[in-house]
C-alpha positions, 0 to 999 in steps of 0.5 A: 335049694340053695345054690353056690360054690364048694370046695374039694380038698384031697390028699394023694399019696405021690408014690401010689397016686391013691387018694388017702383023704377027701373033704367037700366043703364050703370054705376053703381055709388052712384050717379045713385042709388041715382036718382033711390032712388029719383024718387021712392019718388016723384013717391010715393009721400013720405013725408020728415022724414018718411023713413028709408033706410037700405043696405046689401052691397050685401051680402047675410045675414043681420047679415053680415051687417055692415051699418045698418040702417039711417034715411033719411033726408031731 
């Protein structure tokens, strides 16, 4: 039995606080969460245009944010 570290990837949508999307896995790139991103769209069936995503970095309080807010695209 191997032993060690993984990572939990979730999207939540900020106006339900329900998780739309989740993956576990063993790396923890942009490219894993960018799959977890992914399957909540087709899960959700989300159209093109019409989301708008947002990150805190991990900190703790929004105005720490220096991201902001993007528009999807498609």
């Amino acid at each position: 039995m191997l032993h060690g570290w993984v990572y939990l990837h979730v999207i939540v949508d900020c106006c339900t606080r329900e998780i739309c999307g989740w993956t576990l896995d063993v790396r923890t790139r942009a490219t894993e969460a960018i799959c977890c991103v992914e399957a909540a769209f087709i899960d959700r069936q989300v159209r093109p245009g019409v989301l708008t995503l947002g990150t805190n970095n991990g900190r703790s309080s929004p105005r720490e944010t220096s991201a902001g807010t993007s528009p999807l695209v498609e």
